[in-house]
C-alpha positions, 0 to 999 in steps of 0.5 A, a space after each residue: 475110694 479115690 481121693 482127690 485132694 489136688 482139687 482141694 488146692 485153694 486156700 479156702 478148702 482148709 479153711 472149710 475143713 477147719 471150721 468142720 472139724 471145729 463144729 464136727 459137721 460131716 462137710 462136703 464140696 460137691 456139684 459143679 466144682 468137682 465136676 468142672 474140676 474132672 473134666 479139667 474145666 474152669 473151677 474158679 468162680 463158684 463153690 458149693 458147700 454142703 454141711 450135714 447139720 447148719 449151712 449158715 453156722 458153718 459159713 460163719 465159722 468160716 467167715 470168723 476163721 478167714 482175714 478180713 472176716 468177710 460178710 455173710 449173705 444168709 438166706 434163711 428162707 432156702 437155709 443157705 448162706 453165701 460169702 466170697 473169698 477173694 473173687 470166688 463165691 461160697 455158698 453153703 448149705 444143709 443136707 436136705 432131702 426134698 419132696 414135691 407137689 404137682 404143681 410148684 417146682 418150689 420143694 418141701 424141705 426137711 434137714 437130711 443126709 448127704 445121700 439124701 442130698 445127693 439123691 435130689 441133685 439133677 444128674 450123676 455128673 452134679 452129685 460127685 461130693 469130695 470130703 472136706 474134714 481132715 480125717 477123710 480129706 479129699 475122699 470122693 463120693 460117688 454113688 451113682 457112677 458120676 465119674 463114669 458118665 463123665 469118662 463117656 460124655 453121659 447125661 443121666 439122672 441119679 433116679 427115675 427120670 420121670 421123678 427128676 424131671 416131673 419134680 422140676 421141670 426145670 431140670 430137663 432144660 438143664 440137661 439139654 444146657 449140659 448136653 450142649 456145653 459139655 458136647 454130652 449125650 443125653 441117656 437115652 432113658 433120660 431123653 424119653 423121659 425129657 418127652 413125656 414130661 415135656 408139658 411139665 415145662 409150663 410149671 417154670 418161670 420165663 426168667 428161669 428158662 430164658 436163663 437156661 436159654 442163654 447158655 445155651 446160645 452161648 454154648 460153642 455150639 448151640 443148634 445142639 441145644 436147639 435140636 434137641 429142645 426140639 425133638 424133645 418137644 419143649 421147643 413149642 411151649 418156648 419158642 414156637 416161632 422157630 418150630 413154625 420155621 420147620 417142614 419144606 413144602 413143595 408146590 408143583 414141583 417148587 420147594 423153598 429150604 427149611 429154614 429151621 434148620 438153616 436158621 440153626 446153621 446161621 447160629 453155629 456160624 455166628 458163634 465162631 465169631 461173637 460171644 455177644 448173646 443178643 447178636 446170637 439172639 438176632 442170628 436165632 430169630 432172624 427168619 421168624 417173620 418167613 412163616 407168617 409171610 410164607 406165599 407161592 404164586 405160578 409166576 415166582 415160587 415161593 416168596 417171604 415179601 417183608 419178612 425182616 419187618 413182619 419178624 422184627 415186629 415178632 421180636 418185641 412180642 417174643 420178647 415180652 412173652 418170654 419176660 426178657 428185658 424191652 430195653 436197647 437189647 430188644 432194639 438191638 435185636 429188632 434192628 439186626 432183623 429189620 435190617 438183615 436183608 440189606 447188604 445181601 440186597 447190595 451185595 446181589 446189585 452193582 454197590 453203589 455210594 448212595 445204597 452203602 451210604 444209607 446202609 451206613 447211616 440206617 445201621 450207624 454203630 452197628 454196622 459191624 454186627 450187621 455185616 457180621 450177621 449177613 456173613 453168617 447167614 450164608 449157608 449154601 454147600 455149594 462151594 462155587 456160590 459159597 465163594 462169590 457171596 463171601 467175595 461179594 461181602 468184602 466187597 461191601 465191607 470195602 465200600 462202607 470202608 471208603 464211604 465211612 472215611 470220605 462221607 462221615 455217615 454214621 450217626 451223622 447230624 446234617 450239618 444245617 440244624 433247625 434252628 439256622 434254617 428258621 433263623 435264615 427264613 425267619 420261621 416259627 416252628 413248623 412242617 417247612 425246618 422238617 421238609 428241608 432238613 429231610 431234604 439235606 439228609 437225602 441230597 448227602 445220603 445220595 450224594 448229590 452234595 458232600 456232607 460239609 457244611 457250605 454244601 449243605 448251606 447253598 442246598 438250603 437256601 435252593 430248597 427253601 426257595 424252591 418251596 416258596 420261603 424268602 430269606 430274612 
């Protein structure tokens, strides 16, 4: 049997033993740690702890043993407890098995041993358990070839995948998670049976898949995940409004791209260069608003007239549906696809001061994200097109630059507030302060007067003249 005790390095783990050894409980780390600790992974934060006998008398045992006597979390109805020790968390439980009824992910539990245990964990990889007590200290369990799949990059059940994966659901959007940040396979018994359980995934809640589907997006490499969700047929009871994206069609010899799979390509490229999961989540649903809008005519082939709009209007559905947060994130997402055509639009024409000015002012603090966001939206394979939209970009970014230096644009406030203009005309409120407030932004915006105050006086007092006001 191999022995692993050079995982046991933190303090805490004798601690563990200790406090075992005291209460004679058979005591074991097992799950992610060992895991994460055989792939040579991060290991620093969390630390699953399961007792054959009372997860909670256990932790606070060891609670009593560590300094400080830290708190103890017990959460009686799962029949666990958690406490931290120093900026790692650990949480402690009782060997169970588990049974499961057709419609609830939520199990039957009853006190069990730790091959009950292990025979309820998801996948081999998470059912690797290291001894804690003394006398077997550092002895590793592995009965369902854990160190194996690990060694060839597998994802496979301990039992019959149809068991796992219909017992929860969830499960299945794991293995994908897994498979996707680890760069793993999925067995192939595995993935058929992801497909014929796919239907199942209705059982789970939309905060527990949104939290799968965020480590997935920020896996390295997420259209792994995407693709794979996708063959295994969750994809449509998730986002069906990537699944629409999918399929060419061909019109009189006219074919538009699959914009499934370029939407999938502009995922991987922003990833090399953000870890911000809502600029990923603008990258992933940055063409939704292509299949609604979908239409071919003789003149032009095929067209997707107002896209961004249409596809920013299907953000705050998709969110909603999927009980994600309606705050400035939804925004944020909204307006990165609103606006994603926008500086390929200035990048393709002459770029001119007044089209990157509004572009500045339109995005304001995200204009970054937005540059970030179009860069990566070129997906061309050919080397010469490849070159001059990245060419033309700079060129952009140079513009906002030099605009953003002489201007002040972004988030700007016109220099001549409200209040001076009805102060000047002796106004009540009313549409008069709107039409000549609108017109100073625009006379800045392009470029007819610089953004200063002085200019921006005389152009008021122009405007208000021309519109039939009298200076008081």
């Amino acid at each position: 049997m191999p022995n692993y005790q050079n995982a046991l390095s933190q303090p805490i783990f004798k601690t563990i033993s200790q406090a075992a050894d005291a209460l004679g409980v058979e005591t074991y780390v097992i799950g992610g740690f060992v895991r994460d600790y055989i792939l040579k992974r991060d290991t620093s934060k969390d630390i699953d702890v399961v007792a054959v006998g009372s997860g909670i008398t256990l932790a606070r045992k060891v609670s009593q043993l560590l300094p400080n006597t830290p708190k103890v979390q017990v959460f009686k109805t799962y029949g666990t407890a958690m406490l931290k020790s120093g900026q790692t968390e650990v949480e402690f439980v009782g060997a169970r098995k588990e049974s499961y009824t057709k419609d609830s992910r939520n199990p039957i539990v009853e006190d069990g041993s730790l091959q009950d245990d292990q025979n309820r964990r998801d996948f081999t990889i998470n059912a690797l358990a290291i001894r804690l007590n003394d006398a077997q200290y550092g002895d590793l369990i592995d009965p369902f070839g854990g160190i194996e799949d690990l060694e060839k990059g597998i994802i496979r059940t301990p039992l019959d995948p149809d068991i796992t994966y219909s017992d929860d659901p969830l499960r299945m959007m794991r293995g994908i998670r897994f498979a996707t940040q680890l760069n793993f396979t999925i067995e192939k018994e595995s993935l058929a049976s992801i497909k014929r359980n796919a239907d199942r995934i209705k059982i789970i809640t939309k905060e527990r898949i949104v939290v799968e589907l965020h480590k997935i997006l920020l896996s390295p490499i997420p259209s792994k995940g995407f693709l794979l969700l996708e063959k295994t047929g969750l994809l449509p009871y998730i986002l069906p409004e990537l699944v629409a994206l999918k399929g060419i069609d061909e019109v009189e010899g006219q074919k538009h791209k699959d914009n499934f799979y370029h939407t999938l390509e502009v995922v991987d490229n922003i990833s090399q260069y953000t870890n911000d999961v809502w600029l990923r989540w603008a990258a992933l649903l940055h063409d939704i608003g292509k299949a609604p809008t979908k239409k071919f005519s003789k003149k032009v082939g095929w067209t997707f007239h107002g896209h961004e709009f249409v596809g920013s209007k299907m953000v705050y559905k998709l969110f909603k549906r999927l009980k994600m947060p309606l705050n400035d994130k939804m925004k944020f997402v909204q307006k990165m696809v609103l606006m994603s055509s926008r500086p390929i639009v200035i990048s393709e024409d002459h770029v001119t001061d007044s089209a990157v000015r509004r572009l500045v002012f339109d995005a304001g603090d995200n204009i970054e994200d937005l540059m970030t966001l179009c860069e990566a939206d070129i997906t061309t394979k050919n080397p010469r097109r490849f070159k001059k939209y990245h060419n033309n970009f700079k060129v952009v970014r140079s513009k906002i630059k030099e605009v953003e230096e002489r201007d002040h644009i972004r988030n700007f406030q016109p220099p001549v507030s409200g209040e001076e203009i009805m102060k000047t005309f002796g106004l009540q409120p009313g549409r008069e302060i709107g039409i000549i407030k609108e017109a100073i932004k625009e006379a800045i915006l392009e470029g007819v007067i610089p953004n200063e105050y002085d200019a921006a006086h005389a152009f008021m007092i122009e405007k208000g003249k021309e519109i039939g006001l009298q200076l008081k």
